[in-house]
mmCIF file of the C-alpha atoms, coordinates in Angstrom:
data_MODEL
# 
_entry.id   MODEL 
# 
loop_
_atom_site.group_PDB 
_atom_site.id 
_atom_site.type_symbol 
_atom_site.label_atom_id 
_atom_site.label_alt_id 
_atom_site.label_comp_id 
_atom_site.label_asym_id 
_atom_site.label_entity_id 
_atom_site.label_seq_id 
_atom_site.pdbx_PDB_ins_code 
_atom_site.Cartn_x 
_atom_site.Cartn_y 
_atom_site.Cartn_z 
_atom_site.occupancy 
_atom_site.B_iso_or_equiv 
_atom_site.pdbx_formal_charge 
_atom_site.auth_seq_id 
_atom_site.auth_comp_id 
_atom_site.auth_asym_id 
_atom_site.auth_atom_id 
_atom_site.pdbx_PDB_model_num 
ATOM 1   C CA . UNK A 1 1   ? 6.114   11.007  -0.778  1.00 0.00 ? 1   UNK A CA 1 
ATOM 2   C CA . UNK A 1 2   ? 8.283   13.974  -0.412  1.00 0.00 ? 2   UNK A CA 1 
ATOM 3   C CA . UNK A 1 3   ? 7.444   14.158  3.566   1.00 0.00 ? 3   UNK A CA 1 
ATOM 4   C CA . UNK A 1 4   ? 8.838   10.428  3.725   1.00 0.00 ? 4   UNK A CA 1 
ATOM 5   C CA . UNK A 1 5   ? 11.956  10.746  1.828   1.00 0.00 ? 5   UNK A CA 1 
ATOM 6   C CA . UNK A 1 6   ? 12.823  13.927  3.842   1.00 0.00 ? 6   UNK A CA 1 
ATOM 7   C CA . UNK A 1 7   ? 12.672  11.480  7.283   1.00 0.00 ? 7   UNK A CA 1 
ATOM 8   C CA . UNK A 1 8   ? 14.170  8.525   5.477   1.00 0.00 ? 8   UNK A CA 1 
ATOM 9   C CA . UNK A 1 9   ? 18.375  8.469   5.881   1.00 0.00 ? 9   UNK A CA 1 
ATOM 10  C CA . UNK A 1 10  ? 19.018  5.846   3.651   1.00 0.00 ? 10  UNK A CA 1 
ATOM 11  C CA . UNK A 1 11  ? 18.474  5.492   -0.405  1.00 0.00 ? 11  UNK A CA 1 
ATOM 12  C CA . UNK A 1 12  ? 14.972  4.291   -1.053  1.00 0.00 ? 12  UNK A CA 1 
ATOM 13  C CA . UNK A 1 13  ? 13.441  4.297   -5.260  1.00 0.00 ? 13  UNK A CA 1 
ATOM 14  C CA . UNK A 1 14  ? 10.036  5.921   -5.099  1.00 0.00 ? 14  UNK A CA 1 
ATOM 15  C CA . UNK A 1 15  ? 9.013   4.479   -8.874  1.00 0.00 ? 15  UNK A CA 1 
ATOM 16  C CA . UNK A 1 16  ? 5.865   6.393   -10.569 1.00 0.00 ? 16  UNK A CA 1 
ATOM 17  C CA . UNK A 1 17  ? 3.034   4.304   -11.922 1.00 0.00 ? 17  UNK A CA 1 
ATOM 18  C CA . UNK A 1 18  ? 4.006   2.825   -15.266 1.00 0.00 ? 18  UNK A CA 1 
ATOM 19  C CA . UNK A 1 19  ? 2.129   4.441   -18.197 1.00 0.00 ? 19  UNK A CA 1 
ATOM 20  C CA . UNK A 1 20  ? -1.443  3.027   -18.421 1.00 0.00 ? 20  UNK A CA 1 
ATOM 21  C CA . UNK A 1 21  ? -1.471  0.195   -21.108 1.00 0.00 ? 21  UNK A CA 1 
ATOM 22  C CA . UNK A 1 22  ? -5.294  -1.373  -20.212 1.00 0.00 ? 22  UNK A CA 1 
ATOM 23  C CA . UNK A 1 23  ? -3.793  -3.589  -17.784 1.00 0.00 ? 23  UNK A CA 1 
ATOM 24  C CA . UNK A 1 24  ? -6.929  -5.239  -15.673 1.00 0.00 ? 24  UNK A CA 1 
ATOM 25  C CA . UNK A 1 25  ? -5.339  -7.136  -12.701 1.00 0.00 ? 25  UNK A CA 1 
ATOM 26  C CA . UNK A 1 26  ? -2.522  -5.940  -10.136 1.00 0.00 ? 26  UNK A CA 1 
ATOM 27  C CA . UNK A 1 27  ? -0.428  -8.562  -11.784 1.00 0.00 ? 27  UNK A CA 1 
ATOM 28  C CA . UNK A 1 28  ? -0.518  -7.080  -14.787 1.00 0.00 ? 28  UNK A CA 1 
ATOM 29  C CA . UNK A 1 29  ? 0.583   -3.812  -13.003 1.00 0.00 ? 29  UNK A CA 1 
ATOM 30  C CA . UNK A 1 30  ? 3.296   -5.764  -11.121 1.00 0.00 ? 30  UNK A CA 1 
ATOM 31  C CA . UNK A 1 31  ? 4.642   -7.329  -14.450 1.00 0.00 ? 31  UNK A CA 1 
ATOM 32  C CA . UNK A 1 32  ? 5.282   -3.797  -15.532 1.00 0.00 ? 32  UNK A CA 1 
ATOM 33  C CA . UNK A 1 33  ? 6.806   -1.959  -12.397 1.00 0.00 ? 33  UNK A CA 1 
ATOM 34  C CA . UNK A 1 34  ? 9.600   -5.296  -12.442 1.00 0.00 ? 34  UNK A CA 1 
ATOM 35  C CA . UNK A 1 35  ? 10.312  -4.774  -15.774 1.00 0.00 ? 35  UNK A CA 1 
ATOM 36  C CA . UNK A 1 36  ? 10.693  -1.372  -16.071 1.00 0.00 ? 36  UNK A CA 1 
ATOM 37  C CA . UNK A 1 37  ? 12.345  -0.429  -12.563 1.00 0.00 ? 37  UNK A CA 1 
ATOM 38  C CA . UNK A 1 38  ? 14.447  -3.557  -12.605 1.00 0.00 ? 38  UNK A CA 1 
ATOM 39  C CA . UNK A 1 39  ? 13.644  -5.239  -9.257  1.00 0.00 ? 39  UNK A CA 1 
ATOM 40  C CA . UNK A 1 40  ? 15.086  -8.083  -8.271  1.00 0.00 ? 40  UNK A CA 1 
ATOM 41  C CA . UNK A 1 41  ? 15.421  -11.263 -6.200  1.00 0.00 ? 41  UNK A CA 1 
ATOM 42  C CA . UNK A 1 42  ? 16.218  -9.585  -2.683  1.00 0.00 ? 42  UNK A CA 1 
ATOM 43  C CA . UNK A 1 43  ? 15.237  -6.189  -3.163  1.00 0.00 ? 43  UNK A CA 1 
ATOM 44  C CA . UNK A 1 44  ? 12.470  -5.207  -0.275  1.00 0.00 ? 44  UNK A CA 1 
ATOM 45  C CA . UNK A 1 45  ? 9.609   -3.712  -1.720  1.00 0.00 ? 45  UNK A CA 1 
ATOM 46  C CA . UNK A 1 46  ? 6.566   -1.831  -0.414  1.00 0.00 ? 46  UNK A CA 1 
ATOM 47  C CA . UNK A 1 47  ? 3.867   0.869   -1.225  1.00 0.00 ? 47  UNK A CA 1 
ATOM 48  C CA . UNK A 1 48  ? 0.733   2.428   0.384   1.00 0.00 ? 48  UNK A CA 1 
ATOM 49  C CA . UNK A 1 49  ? -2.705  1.812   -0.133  1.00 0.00 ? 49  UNK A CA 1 
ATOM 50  C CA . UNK A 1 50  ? -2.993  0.118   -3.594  1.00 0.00 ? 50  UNK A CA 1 
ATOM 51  C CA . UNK A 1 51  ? 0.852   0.383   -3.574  1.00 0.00 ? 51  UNK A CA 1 
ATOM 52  C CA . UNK A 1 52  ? 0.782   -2.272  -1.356  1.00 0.00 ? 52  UNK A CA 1 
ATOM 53  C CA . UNK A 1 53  ? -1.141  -4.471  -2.672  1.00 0.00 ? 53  UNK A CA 1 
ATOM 54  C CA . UNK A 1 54  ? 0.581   -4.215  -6.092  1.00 0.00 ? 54  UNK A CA 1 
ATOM 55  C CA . UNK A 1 55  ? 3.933   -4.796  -3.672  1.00 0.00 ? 55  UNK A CA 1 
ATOM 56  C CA . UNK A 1 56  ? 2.798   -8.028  -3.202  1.00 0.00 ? 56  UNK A CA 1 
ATOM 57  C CA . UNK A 1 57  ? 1.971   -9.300  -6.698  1.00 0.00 ? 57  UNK A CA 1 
ATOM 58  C CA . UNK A 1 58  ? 5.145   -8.251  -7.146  1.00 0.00 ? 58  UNK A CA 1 
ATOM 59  C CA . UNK A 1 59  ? 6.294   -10.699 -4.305  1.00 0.00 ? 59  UNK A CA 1 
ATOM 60  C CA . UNK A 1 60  ? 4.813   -13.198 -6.387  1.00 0.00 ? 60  UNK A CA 1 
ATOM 61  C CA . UNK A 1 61  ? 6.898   -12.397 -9.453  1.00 0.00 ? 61  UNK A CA 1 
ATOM 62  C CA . UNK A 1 62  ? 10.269  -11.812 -7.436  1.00 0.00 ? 62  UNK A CA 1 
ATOM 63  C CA . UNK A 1 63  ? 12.002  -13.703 -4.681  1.00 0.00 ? 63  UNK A CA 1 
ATOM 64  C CA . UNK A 1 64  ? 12.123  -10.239 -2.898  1.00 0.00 ? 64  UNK A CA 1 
ATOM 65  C CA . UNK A 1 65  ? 13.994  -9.950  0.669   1.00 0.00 ? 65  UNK A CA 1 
ATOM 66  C CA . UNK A 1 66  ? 10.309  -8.199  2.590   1.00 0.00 ? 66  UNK A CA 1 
ATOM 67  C CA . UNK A 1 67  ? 7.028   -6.599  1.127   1.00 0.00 ? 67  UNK A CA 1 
ATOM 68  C CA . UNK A 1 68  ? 6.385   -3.482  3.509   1.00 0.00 ? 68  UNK A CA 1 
ATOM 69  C CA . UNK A 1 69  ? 2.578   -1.952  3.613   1.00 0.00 ? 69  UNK A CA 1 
ATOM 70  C CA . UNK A 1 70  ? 1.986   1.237   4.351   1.00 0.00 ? 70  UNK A CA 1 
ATOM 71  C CA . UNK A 1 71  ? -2.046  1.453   5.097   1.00 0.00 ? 71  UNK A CA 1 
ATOM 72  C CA . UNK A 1 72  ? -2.884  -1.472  2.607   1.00 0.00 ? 72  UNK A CA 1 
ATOM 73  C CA . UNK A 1 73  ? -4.447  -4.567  2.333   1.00 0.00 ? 73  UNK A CA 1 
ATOM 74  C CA . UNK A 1 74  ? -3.448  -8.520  2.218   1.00 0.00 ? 74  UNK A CA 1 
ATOM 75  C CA . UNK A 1 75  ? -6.898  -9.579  1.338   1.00 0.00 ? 75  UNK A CA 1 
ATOM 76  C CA . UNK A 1 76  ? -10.030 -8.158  -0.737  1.00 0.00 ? 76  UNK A CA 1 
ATOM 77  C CA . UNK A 1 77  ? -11.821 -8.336  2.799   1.00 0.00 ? 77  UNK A CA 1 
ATOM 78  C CA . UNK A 1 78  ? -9.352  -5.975  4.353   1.00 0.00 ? 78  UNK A CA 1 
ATOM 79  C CA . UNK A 1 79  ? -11.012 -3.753  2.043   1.00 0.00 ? 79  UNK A CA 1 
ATOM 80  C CA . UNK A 1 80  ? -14.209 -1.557  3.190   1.00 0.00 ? 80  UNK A CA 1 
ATOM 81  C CA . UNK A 1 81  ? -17.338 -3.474  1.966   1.00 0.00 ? 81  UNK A CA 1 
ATOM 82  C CA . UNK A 1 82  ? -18.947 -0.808  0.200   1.00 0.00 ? 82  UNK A CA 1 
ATOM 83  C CA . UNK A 1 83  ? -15.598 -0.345  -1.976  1.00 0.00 ? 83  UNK A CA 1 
ATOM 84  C CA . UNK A 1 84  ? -15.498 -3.663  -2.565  1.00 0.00 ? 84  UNK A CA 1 
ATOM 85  C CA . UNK A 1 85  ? -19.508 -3.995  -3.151  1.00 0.00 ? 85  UNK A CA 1 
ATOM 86  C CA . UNK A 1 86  ? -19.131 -1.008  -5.352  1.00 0.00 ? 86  UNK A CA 1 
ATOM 87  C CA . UNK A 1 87  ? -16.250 -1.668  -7.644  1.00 0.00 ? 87  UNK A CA 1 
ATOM 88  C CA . UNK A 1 88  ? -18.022 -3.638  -10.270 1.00 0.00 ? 88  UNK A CA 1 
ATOM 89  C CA . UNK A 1 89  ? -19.049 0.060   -11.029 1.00 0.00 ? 89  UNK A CA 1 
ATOM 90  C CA . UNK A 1 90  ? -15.859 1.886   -11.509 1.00 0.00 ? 90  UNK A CA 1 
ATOM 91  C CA . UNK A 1 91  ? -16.571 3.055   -14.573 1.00 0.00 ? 91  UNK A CA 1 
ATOM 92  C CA . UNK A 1 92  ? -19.040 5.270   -12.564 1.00 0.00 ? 92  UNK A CA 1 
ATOM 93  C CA . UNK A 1 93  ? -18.115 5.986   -8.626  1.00 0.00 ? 93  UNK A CA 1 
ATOM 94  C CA . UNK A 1 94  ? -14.909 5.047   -7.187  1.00 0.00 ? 94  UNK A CA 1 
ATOM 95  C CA . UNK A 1 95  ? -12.928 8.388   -6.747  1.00 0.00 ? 95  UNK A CA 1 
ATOM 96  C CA . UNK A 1 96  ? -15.992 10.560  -5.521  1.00 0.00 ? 96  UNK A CA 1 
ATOM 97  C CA . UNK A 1 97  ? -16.570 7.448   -3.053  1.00 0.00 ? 97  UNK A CA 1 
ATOM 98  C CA . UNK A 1 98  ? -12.978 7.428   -1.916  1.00 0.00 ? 98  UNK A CA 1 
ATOM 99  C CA . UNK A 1 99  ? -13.010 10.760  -1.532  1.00 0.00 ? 99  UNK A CA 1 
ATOM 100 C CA . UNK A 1 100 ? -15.885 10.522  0.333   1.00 0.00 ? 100 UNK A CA 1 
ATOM 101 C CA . UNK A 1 101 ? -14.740 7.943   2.755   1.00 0.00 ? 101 UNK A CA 1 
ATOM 102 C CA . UNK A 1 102 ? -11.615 9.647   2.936   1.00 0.00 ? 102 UNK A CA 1 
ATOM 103 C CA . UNK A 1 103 ? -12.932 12.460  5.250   1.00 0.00 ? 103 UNK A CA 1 
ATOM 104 C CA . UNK A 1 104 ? -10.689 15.168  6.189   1.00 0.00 ? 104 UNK A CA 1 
ATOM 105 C CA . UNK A 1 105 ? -8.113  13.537  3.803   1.00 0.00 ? 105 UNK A CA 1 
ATOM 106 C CA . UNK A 1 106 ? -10.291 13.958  0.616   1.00 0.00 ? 106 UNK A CA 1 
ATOM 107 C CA . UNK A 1 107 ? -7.857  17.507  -0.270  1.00 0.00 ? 107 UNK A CA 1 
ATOM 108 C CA . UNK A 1 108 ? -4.511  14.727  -0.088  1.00 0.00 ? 108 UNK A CA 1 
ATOM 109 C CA . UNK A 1 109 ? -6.937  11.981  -2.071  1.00 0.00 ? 109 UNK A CA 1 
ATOM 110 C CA . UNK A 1 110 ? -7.971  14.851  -4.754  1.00 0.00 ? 110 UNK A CA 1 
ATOM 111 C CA . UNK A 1 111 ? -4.094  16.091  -5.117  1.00 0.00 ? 111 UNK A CA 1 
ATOM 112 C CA . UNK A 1 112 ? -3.031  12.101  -5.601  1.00 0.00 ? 112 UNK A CA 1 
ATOM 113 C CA . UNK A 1 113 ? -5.626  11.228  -8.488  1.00 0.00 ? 113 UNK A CA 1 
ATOM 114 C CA . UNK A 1 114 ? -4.975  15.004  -9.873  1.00 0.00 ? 114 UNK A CA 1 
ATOM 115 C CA . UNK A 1 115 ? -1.735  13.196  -11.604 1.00 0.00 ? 115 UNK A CA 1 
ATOM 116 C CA . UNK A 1 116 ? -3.412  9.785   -12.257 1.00 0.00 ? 116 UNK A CA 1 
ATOM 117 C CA . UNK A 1 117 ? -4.803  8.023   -15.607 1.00 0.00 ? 117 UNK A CA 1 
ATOM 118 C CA . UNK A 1 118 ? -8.589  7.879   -14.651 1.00 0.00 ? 118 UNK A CA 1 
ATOM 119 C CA . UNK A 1 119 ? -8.550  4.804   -16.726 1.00 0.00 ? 119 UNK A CA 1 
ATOM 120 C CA . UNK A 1 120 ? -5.801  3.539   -14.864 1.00 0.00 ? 120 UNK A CA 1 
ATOM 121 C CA . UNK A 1 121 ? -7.966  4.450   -11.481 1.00 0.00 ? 121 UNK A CA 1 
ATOM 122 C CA . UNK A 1 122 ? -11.021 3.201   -12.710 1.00 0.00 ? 122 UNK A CA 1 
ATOM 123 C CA . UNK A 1 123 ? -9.875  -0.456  -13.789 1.00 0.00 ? 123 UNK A CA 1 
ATOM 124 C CA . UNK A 1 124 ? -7.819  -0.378  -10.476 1.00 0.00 ? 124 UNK A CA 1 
ATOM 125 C CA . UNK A 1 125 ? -10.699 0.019   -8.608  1.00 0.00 ? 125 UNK A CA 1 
ATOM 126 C CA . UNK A 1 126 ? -12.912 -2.266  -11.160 1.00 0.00 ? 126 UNK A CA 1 
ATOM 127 C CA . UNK A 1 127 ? -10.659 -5.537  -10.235 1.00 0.00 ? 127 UNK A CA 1 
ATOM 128 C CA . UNK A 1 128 ? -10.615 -5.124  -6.342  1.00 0.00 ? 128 UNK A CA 1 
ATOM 129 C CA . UNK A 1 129 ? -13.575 -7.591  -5.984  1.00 0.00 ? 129 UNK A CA 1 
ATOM 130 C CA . UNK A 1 130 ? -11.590 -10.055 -8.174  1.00 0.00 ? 130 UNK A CA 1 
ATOM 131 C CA . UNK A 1 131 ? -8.269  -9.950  -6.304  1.00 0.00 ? 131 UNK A CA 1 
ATOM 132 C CA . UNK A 1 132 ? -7.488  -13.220 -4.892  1.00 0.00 ? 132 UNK A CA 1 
ATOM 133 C CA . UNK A 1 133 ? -5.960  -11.649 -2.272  1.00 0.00 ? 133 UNK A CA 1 
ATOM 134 C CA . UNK A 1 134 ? -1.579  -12.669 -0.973  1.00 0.00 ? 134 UNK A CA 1 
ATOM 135 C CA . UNK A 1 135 ? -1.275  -15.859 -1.333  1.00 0.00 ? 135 UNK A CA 1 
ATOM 136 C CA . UNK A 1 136 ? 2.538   -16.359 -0.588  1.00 0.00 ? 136 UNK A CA 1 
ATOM 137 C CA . UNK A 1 137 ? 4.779   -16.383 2.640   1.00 0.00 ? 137 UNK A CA 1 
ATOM 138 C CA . UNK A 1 138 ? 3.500   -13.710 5.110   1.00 0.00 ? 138 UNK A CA 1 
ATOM 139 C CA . UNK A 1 139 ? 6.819   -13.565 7.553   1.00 0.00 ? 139 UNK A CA 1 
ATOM 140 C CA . UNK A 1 140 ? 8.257   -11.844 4.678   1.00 0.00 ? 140 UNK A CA 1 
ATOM 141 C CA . UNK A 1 141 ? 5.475   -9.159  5.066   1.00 0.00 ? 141 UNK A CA 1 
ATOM 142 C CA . UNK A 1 142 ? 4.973   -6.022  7.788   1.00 0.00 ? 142 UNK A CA 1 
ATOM 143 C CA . UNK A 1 143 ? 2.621   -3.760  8.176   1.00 0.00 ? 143 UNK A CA 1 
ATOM 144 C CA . UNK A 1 144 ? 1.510   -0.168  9.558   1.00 0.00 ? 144 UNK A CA 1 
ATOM 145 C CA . UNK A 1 145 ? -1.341  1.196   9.787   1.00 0.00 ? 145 UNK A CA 1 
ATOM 146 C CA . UNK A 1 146 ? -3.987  3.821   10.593  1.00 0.00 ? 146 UNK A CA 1 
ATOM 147 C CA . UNK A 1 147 ? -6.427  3.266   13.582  1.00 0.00 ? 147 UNK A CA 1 
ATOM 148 C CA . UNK A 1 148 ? -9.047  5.038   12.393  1.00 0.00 ? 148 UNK A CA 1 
ATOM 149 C CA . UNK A 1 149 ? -8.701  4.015   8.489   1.00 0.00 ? 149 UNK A CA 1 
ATOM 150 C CA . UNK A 1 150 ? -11.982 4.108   6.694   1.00 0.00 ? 150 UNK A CA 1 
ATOM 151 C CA . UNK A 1 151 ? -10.932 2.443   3.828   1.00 0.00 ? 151 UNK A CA 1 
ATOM 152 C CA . UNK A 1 152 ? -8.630  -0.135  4.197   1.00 0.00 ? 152 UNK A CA 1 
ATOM 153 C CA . UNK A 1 153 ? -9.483  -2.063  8.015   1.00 0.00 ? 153 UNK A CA 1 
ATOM 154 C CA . UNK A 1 154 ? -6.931  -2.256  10.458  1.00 0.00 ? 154 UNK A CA 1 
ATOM 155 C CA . UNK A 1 155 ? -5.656  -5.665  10.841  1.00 0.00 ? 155 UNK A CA 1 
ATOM 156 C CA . UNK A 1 156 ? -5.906  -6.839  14.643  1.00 0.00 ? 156 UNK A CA 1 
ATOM 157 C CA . UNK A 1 157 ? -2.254  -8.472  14.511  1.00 0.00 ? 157 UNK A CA 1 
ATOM 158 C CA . UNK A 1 158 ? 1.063   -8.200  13.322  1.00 0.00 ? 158 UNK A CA 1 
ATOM 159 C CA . UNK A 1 159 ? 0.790   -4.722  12.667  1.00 0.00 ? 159 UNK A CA 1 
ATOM 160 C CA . UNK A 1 160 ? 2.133   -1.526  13.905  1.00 0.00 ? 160 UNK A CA 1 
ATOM 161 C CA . UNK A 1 161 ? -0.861  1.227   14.494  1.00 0.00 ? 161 UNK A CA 1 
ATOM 162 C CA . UNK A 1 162 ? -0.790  4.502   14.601  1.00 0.00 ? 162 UNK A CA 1 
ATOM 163 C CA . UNK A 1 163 ? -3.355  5.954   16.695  1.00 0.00 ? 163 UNK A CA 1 
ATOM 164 C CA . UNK A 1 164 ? -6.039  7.771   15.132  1.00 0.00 ? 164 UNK A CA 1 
ATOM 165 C CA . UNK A 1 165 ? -4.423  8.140   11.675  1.00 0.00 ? 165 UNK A CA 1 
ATOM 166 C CA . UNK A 1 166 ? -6.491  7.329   8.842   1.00 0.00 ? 166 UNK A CA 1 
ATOM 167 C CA . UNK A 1 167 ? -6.178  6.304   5.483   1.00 0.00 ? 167 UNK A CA 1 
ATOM 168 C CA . UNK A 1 168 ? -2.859  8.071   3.468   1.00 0.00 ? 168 UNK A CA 1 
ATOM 169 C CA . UNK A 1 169 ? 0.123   6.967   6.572   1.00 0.00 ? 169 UNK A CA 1 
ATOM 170 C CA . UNK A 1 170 ? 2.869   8.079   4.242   1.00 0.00 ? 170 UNK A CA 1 
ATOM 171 C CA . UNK A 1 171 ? 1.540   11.877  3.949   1.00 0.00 ? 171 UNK A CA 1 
ATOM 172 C CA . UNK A 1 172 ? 0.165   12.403  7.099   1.00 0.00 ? 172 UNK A CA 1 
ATOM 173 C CA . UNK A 1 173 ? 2.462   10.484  9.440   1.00 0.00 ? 173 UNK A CA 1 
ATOM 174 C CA . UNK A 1 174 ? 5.722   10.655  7.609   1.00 0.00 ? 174 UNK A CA 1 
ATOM 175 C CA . UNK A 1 175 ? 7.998   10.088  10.923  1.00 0.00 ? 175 UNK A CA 1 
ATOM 176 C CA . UNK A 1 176 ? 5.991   6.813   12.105  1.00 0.00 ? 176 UNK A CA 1 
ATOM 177 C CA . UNK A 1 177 ? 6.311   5.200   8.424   1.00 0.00 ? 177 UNK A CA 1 
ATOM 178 C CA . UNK A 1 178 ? 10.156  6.380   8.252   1.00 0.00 ? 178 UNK A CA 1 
ATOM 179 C CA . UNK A 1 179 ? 10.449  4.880   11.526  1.00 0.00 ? 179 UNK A CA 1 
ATOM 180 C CA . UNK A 1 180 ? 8.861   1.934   10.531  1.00 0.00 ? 180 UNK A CA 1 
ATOM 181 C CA . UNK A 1 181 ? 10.637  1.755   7.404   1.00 0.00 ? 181 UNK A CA 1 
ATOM 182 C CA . UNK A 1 182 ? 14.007  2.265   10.067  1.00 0.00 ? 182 UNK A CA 1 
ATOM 183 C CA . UNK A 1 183 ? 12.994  -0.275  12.008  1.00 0.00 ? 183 UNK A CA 1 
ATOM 184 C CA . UNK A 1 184 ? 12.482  -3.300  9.112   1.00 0.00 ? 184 UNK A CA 1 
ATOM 185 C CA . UNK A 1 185 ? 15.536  -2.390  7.981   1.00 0.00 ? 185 UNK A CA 1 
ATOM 186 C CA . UNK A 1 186 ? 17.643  -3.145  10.822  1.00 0.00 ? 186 UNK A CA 1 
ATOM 187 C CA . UNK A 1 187 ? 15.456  -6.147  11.920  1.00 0.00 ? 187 UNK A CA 1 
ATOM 188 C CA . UNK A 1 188 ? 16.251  -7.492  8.335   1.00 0.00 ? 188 UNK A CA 1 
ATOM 189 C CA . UNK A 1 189 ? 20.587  -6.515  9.189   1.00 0.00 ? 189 UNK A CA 1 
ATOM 190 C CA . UNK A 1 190 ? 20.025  -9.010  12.107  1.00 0.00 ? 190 UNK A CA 1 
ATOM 191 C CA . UNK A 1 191 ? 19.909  -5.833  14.528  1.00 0.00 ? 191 UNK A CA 1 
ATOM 192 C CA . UNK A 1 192 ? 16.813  -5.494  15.787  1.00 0.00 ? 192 UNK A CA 1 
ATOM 193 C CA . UNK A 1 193 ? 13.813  -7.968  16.263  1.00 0.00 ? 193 UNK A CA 1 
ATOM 194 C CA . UNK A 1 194 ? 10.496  -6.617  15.477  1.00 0.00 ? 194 UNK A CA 1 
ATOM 195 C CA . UNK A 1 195 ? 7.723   -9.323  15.271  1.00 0.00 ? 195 UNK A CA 1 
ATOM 196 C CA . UNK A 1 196 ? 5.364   -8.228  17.778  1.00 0.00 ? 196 UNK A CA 1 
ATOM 197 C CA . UNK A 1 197 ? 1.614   -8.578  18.012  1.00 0.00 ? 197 UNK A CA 1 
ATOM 198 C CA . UNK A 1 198 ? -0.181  -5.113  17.540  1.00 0.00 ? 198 UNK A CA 1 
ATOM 199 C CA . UNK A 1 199 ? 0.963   -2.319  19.126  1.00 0.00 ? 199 UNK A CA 1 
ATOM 200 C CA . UNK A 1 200 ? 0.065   1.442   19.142  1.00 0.00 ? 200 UNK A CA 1 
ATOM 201 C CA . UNK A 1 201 ? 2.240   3.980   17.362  1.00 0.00 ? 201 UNK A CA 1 
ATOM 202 C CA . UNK A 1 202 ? 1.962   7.123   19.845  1.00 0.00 ? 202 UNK A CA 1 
# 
């Protein structure tokens, strides 16, 4: 996220993943990112692609202030079929497929899972056809994402887009997520009001 916290001019923690411990669900994740990055009630929280969806489990652990997602998902449908259909075989395909789906982006996917626990990937991947999905209050939640995303679908509502970005927002669009990020921030200060339908990101 180095692009991001260049555009960002306010303090934001970027925490790593926690050491992989054979946790199964995104729960199990979330338990660990609270505990060891002390989050608490009020804090906003947020995160990218799987990020995001880890975000809000930990909405469901936390009374936190706003869950922000960056090119994720709110439900297991949100999530391209074939990933879905496929991740009962993690063990076998699911960073050669995402890599794969991820187009152009596959050099940005390779350089993210260059640093990453396979294990951690593959039982990641393994539970996405189990997620339940967000279950809690969505007015605490916004969203940006990519137009063209191959992965993750666009939502057709309540959603900033950014016209024909794909999958990974945060590295390839840094300014419209900072902005984005800029503009949740004041709307949550009582400056600015920002629930819209969808709209286009130029």
């Amino acid at each position: 996220y180095a692009a991001l916290k260049r555009e960002l001019d306010f303090n934001v923690h970027f925490p790593d993943w926690p050491e992989y411990r054979n946790e199964v669900t995104y729960q199990d994740i979330a338990e660990r990112i609270v505990e060891e990055n002390g989050i608490n009630d009020g804090d906003i929280v947020g995160g990218s692609s799987l990020g995001g969806m880890v975000a809000l489990e930990i909405a469901t652990i936390v009374k936190v202030r706003a869950v922000l997602l960056i090119g994720s998902a709110m439900a297991k449908n949100d999530i391209n079929t074939l990933i879905t259909l496929l991740s009962p075989l993690a063990a076998i395909t699911p960073i050669s497929l995402v890599k794969t789906l991820a187009g152009k982006n596959e050099s940005l996917v390779s350089q993210m899972f260059s640093t990453a626990d396979p294990d951690f990937i593959r039982s990641m991947c393994g539970y996405i056809s189990s997620w339940p999905g967000y279950l809690g209050n969505t007015d605490k939640v916004f969203r940006i994402h990519g137009e063209k995303d191959p992965i993750i679908n666009c939502p057709p509502s309540r959603c900033e887009i950014v016209k024909k970005a794909s999958h990974l927002l945060a590295l390839t669009h840094a300014k419209e997520c900072s902005a984005f990020i800029e503009k949740i921030n004041l709307h949550l200060s009582g400056q600015a009001d920002t629930r819209e339908t969808a709209h286009a990101v130029p």
